[in-house]
C-alpha positions in Angstrom: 109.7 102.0 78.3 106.6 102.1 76.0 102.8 103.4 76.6 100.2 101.3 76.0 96.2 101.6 76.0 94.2 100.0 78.4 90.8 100.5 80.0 90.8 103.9 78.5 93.9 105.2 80.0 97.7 104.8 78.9 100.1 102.8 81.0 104.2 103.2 81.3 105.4 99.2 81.1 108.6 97.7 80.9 109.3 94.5 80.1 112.3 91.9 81.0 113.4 88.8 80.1 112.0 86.1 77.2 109.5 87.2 75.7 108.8 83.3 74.2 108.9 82.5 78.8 105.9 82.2 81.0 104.8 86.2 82.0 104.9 87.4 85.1 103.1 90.9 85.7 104.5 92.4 88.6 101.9 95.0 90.0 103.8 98.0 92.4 101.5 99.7 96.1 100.8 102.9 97.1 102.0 105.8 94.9 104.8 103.5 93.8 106.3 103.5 90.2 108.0 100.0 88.4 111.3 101.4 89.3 110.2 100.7 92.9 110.8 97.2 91.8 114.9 96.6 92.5 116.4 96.1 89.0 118.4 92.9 90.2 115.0 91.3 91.7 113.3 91.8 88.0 116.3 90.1 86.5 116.7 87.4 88.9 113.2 86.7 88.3 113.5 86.8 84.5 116.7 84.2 84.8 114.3 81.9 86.5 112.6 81.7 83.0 109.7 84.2 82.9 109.0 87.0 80.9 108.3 89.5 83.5 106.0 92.7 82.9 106.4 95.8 85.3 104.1 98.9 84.4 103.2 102.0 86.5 99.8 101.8 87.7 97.4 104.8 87.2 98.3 108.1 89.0 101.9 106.7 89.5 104.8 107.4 87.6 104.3 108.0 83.6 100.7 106.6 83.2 97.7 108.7 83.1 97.2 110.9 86.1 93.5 111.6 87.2 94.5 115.3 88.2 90.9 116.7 87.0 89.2 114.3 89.6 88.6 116.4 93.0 90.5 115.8 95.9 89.2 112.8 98.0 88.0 113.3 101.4 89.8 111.1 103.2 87.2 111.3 106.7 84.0 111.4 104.4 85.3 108.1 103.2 86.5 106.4 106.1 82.8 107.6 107.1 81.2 105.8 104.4 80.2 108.8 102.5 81.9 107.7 98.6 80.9 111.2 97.1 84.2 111.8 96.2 85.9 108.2 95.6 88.0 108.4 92.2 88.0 104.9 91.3 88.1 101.6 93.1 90.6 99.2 93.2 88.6 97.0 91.0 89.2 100.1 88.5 93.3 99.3 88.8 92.4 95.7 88.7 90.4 96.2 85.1 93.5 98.7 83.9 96.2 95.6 85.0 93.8 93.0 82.8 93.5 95.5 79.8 97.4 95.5 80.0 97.5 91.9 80.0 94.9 91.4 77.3 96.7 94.2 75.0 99.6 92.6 75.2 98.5 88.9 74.5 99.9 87.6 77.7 97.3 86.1 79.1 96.8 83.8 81.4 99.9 85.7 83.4 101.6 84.5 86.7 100.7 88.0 89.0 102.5 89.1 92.3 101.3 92.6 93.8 103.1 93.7 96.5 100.8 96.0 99.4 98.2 97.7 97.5 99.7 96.1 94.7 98.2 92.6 96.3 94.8 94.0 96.9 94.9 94.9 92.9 96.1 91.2 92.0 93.8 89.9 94.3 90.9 91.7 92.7 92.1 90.6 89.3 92.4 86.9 90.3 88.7 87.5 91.4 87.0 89.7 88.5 89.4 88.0 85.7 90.0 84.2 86.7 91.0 83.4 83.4 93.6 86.0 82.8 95.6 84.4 86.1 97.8 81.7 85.8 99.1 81.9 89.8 98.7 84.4 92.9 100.7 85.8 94.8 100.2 88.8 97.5 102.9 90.4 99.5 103.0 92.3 102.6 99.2 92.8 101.6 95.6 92.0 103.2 92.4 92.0 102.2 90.0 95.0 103.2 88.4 93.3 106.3 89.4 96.7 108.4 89.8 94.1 111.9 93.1 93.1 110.2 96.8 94.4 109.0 96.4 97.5 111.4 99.4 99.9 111.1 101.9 101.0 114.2 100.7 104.7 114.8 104.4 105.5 113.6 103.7 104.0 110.4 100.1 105.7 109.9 101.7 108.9 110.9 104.2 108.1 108.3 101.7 107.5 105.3 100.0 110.1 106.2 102.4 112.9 106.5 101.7 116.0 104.2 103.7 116.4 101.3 107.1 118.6 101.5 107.8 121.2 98.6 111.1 121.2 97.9 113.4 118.6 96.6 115.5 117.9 99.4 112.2 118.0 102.1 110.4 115.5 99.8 113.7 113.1 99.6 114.3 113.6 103.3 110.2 112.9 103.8 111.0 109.4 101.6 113.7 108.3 103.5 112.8 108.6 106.8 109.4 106.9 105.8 111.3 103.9 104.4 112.9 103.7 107.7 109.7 103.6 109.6 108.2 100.9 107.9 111.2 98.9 106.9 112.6 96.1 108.2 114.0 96.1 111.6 116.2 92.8 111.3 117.2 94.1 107.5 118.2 97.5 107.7 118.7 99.3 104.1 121.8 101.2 103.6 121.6 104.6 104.1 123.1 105.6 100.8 120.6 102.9 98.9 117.6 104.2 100.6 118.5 107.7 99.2 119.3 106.3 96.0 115.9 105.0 95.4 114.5 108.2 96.9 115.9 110.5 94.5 115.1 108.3 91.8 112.0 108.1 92.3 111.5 111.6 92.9 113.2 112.6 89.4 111.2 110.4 87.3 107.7 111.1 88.9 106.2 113.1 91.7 102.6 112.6 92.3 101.2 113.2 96.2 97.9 113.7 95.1 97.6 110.4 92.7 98.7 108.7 95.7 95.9 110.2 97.7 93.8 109.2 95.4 94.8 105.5 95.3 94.8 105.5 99.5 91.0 106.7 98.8 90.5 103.7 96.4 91.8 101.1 99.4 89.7 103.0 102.0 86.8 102.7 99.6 87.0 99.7 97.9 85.0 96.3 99.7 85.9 93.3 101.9 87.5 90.6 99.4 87.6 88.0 101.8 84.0 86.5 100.9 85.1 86.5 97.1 88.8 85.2 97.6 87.3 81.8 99.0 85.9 81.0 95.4 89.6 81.4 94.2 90.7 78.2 92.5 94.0 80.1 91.5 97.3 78.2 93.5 97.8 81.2 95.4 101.0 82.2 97.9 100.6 84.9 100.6 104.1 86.2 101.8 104.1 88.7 104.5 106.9 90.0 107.3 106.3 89.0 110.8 107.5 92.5 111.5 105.6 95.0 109.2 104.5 97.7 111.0 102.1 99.5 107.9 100.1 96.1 107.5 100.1 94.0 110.5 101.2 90.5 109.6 97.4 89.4 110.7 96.4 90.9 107.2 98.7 88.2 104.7 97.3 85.3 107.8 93.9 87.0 107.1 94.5 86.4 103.0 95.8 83.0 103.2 93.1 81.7 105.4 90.2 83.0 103.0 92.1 81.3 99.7 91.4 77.9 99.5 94.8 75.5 99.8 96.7 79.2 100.0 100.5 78.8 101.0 101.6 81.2 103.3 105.0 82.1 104.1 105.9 84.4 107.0 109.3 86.0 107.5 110.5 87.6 110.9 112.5 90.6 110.8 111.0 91.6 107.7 108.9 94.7 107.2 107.3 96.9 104.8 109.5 96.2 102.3 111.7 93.5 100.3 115.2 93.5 101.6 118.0 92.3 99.3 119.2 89.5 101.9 115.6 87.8 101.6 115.4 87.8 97.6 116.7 84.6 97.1 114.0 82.9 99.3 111.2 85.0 97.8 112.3 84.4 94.7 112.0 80.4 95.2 108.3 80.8 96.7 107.1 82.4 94.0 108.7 80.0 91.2 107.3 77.3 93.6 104.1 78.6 93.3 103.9 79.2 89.8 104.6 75.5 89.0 101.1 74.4 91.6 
């Protein structure tokens, strides 16, 4: 896994697949790392014929932390007072085309998954050119009337962060069992798995605040995402209970000729029984 330099900062990519293939940049949410993406899902993706690009986004796993920055206040923001917003996600958007750009890629097929879809979406609207197809999952896009969460799952995102190993991997679990999906349950054993690995490679509560502040802060897209010409899917769980299905229905209606695709029992996450039809969407989508 190399570092490269983008948009001043360096970024922790990985890369899969043909190189000489179509690239796909695959673009992680919320204080998530590229090893959030399941191993088997990059490769299945890759054996479709694309040279897929996974990376860390800033304050997440091995690229640059923003640890100098002060701590955001949360209720200032939700307030409208920006005095202590880090960066927008039009900032993550700019780091994801320098990426692309560095590595000659572009134009690149993009799928962002949660806040990883409000970053794709924002670089299908600030970089056009660098975007060969869209597609958002589980995501929304900033209009606050849409993709409510359950008060479980806000409670859930919100939850301080533990201090010992075992409290922060037992804080990670049940959290992926709040916002997963009821008609896919995860195996117990996986869902620590991914836990603990995740905790041993990186462990960054405060980046992850910061990125939250970054959503909170950042503006309505809808207005922009109805000049996207980009053939665009929207996938989204029927039962998500962090982003209210009403946010990817939200997304699709404001992209012009958007497909959407709505799955029931799924919910804040990816489950492995649904790959293969995710998988086909998005190769679908990149051939529009």
């Amino acid at each position: 896994m190399p570092d490269l330099r983008a948009n001043g900062i360096d970024l922790r990519y990985e890369t899969t697949g043909d190189p000489a293939r179509p690239p796909l940049l695959l673009i992680m949410g919320l204080g998530a790392q590229l090893i959030d993406w399941p191993e088997r899902f990059v490769v299945a993706l890759a054996q479709q014929g694309f040279h897929v690009i996974t990376f860390d986004n800033r304050d997440a796993g091995l690229s640059t932390a923003f640890d100098d920055l002060p701590a955001p206040d949360l209720a200032a923001i939700f307030g409208g007072d920006p005095a202590t917003v880090p960066y927008l996600l039009s900032d993550m958007a700019a780091d994801a085309a320098g990426l692309i750009k560095e590595l000659g890629l572009e134009p690149v097929h993009v799928v962002g998954v949660s806040m990883g879809g409000m970053i794709a979406q924002q670089l299908t609207i600030d970089h056009p050119d660098l975007v060969a197809s869209l597609c958002s999952i589980m995501s929304m896009t900033g209009d606050r009337t849409v993709g409510h969460a359950t008060p479980e799952a806000a409670a859930a995102l919100m939850r301080p962060p533990a201090t010992t190993r075992d409290e922060i991997i037992a804080g990670s679990i049940a959290s992926s069992r709040v916002i997963g999906s009821p008609g896919y349950p995860a195996p117990e054993a996986e869902i620590r798995r991914r836990a603990t690995a995740k905790y041993e490679r990186s462990f960054r509560p405060a980046g992850g605040q910061r990125q939250y502040a970054a959503i909170v802060a950042s503006p309505d897209r809808t207005a922009a995402l109805r000049q996207v010409k980009t053939p665009t899917l929207v996938i989204h769980g029927e039962d998500d209970p962090l982003i209210n299905v009403s946010g990817g229905r939200a997304t699709a209606a404001a992209v012009p000729e958007a497909r959407l695709v709505t799955i029931p029992g799924m919910g804040h996450d990816m489950p492995e029984p649904l790959w293969a039809g995710i998988i086909e969407a998005i190769v679908d989508n990149t051939r529009r």
